[in-house]
C-alpha positions as CSV (number, residue, x, y, z in Angstrom):
1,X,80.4,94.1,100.1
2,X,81.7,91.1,98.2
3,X,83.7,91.0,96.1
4,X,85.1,88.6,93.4
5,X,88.3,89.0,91.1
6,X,88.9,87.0,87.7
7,X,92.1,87.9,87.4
8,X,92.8,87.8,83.5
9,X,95.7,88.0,81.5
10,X,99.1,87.5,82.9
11,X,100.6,85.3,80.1
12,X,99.2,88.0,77.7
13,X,101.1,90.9,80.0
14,X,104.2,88.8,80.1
15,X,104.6,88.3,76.0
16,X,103.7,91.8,75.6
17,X,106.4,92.6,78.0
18,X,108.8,90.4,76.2
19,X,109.3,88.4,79.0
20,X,108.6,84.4,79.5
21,X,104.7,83.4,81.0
22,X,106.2,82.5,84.3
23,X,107.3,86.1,84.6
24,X,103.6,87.0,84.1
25,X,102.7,85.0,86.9
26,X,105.2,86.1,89.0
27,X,104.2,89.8,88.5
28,X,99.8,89.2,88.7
29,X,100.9,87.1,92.5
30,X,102.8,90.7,93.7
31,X,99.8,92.8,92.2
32,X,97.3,90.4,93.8
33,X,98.9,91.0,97.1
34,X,98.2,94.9,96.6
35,X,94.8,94.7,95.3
36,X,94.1,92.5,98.1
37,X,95.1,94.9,100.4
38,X,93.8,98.2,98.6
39,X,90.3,96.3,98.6
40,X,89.9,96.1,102.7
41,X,91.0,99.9,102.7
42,X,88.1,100.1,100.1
43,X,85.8,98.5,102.3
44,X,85.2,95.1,100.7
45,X,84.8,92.8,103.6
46,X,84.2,89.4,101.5
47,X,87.2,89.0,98.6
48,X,86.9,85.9,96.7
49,X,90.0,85.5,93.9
50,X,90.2,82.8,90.8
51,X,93.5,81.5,91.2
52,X,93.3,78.6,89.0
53,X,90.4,76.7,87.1
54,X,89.8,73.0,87.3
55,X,90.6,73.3,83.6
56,X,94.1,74.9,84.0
57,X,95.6,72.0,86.4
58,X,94.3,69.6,83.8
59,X,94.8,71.2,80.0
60,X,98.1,73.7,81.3
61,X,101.8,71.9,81.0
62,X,103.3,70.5,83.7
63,X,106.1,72.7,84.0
64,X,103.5,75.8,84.4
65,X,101.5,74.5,86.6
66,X,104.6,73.5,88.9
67,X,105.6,77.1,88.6
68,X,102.4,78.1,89.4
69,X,102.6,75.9,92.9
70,X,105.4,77.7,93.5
71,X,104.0,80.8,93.7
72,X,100.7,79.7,95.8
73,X,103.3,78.6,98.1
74,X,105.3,81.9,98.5
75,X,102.7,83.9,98.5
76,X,100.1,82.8,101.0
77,X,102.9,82.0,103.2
78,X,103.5,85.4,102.6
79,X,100.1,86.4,103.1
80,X,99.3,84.6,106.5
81,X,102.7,86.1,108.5
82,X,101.7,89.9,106.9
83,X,100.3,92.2,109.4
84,X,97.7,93.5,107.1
85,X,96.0,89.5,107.8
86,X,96.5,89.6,111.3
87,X,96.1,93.5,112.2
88,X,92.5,92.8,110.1
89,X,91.6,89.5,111.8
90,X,91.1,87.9,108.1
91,X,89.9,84.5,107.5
92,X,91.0,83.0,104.8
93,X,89.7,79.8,103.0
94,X,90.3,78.0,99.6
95,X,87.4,76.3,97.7
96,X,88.1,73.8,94.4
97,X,89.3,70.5,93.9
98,X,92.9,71.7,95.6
99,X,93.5,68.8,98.2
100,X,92.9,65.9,95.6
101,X,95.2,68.0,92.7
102,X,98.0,69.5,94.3
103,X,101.3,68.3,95.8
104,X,101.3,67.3,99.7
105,X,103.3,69.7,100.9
106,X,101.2,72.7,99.0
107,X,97.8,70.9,100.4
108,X,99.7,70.5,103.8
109,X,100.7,74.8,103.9
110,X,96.8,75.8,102.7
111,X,95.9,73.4,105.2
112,X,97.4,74.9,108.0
113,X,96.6,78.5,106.5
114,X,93.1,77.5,107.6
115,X,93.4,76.1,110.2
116,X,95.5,79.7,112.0
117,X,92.8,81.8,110.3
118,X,89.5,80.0,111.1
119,X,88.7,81.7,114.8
120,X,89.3,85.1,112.9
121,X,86.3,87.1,112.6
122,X,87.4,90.6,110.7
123,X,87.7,90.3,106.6
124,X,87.2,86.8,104.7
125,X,89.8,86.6,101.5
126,X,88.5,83.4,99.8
127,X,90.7,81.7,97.0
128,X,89.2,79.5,94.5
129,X,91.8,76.6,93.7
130,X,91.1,73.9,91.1
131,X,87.8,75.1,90.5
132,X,84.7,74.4,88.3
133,X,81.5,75.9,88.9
134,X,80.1,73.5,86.8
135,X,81.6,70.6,88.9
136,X,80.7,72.4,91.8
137,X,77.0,72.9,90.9
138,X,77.3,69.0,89.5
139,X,78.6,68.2,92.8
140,X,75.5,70.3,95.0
141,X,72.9,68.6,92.9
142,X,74.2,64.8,93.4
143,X,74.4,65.7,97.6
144,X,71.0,66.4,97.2
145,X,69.8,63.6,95.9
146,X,72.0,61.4,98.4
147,X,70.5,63.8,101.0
148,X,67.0,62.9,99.9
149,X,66.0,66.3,100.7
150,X,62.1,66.5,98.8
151,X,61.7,70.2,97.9
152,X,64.8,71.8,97.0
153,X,64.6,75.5,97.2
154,X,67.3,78.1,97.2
155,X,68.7,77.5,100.9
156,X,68.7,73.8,100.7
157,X,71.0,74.2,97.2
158,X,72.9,77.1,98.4
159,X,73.5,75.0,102.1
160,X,75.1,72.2,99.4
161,X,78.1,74.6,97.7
162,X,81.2,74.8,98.2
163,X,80.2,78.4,99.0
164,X,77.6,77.6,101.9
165,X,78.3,80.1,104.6
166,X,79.5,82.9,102.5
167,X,77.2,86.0,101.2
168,X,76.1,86.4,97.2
169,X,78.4,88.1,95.2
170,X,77.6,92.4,94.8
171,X,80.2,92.5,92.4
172,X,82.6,90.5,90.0
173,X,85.7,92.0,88.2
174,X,87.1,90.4,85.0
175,X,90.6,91.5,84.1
176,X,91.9,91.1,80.4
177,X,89.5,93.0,77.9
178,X,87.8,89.6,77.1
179,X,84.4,90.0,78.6
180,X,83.4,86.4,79.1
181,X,82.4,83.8,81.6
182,X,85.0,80.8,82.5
183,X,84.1,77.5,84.0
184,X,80.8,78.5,85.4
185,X,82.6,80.5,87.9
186,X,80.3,80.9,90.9
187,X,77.3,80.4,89.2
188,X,74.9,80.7,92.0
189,X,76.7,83.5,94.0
190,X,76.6,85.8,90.9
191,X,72.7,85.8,90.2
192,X,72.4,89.1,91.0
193,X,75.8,90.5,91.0
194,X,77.1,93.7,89.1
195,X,79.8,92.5,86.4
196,X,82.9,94.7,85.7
197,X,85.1,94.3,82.7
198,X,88.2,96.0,82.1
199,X,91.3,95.8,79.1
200,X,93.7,96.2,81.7
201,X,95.5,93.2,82.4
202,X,96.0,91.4,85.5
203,X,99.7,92.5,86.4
204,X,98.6,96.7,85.5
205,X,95.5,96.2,87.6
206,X,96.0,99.7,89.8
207,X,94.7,100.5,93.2
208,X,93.5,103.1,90.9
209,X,91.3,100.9,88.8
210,X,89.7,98.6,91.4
211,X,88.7,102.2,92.9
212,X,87.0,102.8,90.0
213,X,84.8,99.6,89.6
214,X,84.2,99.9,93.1
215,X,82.9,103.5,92.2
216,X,80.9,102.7,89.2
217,X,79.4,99.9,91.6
218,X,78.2,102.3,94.2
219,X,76.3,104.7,91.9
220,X,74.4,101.5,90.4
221,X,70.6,101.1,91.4
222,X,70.8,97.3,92.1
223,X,66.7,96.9,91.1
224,X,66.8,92.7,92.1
225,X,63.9,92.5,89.3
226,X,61.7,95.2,91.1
C-alpha cells in the first residue's frame, strides 16, 4: 500500500495552543516520527510525506523557514540512526527542488541519508522537499520534448517524474479540516487514489486516527472506472 501524508495545520495547532508557530512545527516533526512508525506496523510499505511546498521556501519568512531547516536536520538524522529504519531495511529518498534551495550542510546530511539507505530493500519513506507538482509535471513534459520521444503514453510520462520508480498512490491523507489540493501535489500518482480528510490537525494526528483512514480505505471497492 502507498501511502501519502499532507500533513496540515501546525501553525493553526500552535496558536490554538497559545504557543509561537515554531512550537507547532516542533510538535507535527515528533508526531511525524510516530505516524511514520505506526504506518509500517499498519502495513503501509510506500510512505510518501509533504514536508515543505515549493511555495513555502519561497512566500514563508526567512526566520521560519530557517527554523524549519532545523528541524529536517534533527529529525532525519534522527530518523536514519533509529532502529525502526534499520531493523525495517527502509529506503528513504527526498524528491523537490531541495538541493538547489536549501543550505549546504542540510543538502550535504539528506545526501548522505540516501546514499546509507539506497541498498535497503524493506519499507520506502519518501519525503517531498521544495515541491511543486506543477513544476514537476512542467519539468516531465519539457524532458520529453528534449527526449524527442514521438508517442508519449503513460509510461514514457510516468518514466520522466520525479516519482519514476515508485508505485501510484492507493491513498492520500490531508490533515487540517481544509479539504483541498496544494501545489498539484502528485498529480499523476493520485489518479486513482482514495482521498482522506480529516479536522484533526497535524500535531493531534493519533496512531488512532491514521488507523482509521487506513480502515475506511480497506472497506472501499476501488472500481478504477469499471
Amino acid at each position: 500500500m502507498h501511502l501519502a501524508i499532507i500533513p496540515d495545520g501546525n501553525r493553526r495547532w500552535a496558536k490554538k495552543e497559545g504557543f509561537l508557530s515554531e512550537n507547532g512545527h516542533k510538535a507535527g516533526a515528533d508526531n511525524m516520527k510516530k505516524i511514520i512508525f505506526s504506518a509500517w506496523d499498519a502495513g503501509v510499505t510506500d510512505l510518501t510525506i509533504w514536508g515543505l511546498s515549493l511555495s513555502n521556501v519561497k512566500n514563508r519568512s526567512k526566520k521560519e523557514i530557517f527554523f524549519l531547516y532545523k528541524i529536517f536536520s534533527d529529525c532525519f538524522s534522527e530518523l536514519v540512526s533509529s532502529e525502526q529504519v534499520k531493523g525495517r531495511q527502509v529506503k528513504i529518498k527526498f524528491l523537490g527542488e531541495w538541493k538547489k534551495y536549501f543550505p549546504d550542510n542540510l543538502v550535504s546530511l539528506l545526501s548522505s541519508v540516501e546514499k546509507e539507505t539506497s541498498f535497503n530493500e524493506g519499507a520506502n519513506l519518501t519525503f517531498m522537499l521544495a515541491y511543486s507538482g506543477k513544476e514537476e509535471m512542467i519539468s516531465a513534459i519539457n524532458l520529453l520534448i528534449k527526449d524527442n520521444e514521438g508517442k508519449i503514453g503513460e509510461k514514457e510520462l510516468k518514466r520522466h517524474l520525479m516519482t519514476n520508480g515508485m508505485p501510484p498512490v492507493d491513498l492520500v491523507i490531508r490533515t487540517g479540516g481544509e479539504p483541498h489540493w496544494s501545489d498539484g501535489f502528485m498529480m499523476w500518482d493520485v489518479a486513482d487514489a482514495h482521498f482522506y480528510f480529516t479536522e484533526v490537525l497535524w500535531p493531534d494526528f493519533s496512531k488512532e486516527e491514521l488507523l482509521k483512514a487506513i480502515r475506511r480505505f480497506n472497506k472501499t471497492e476501488r472500481r478504477f472506472g469499471k
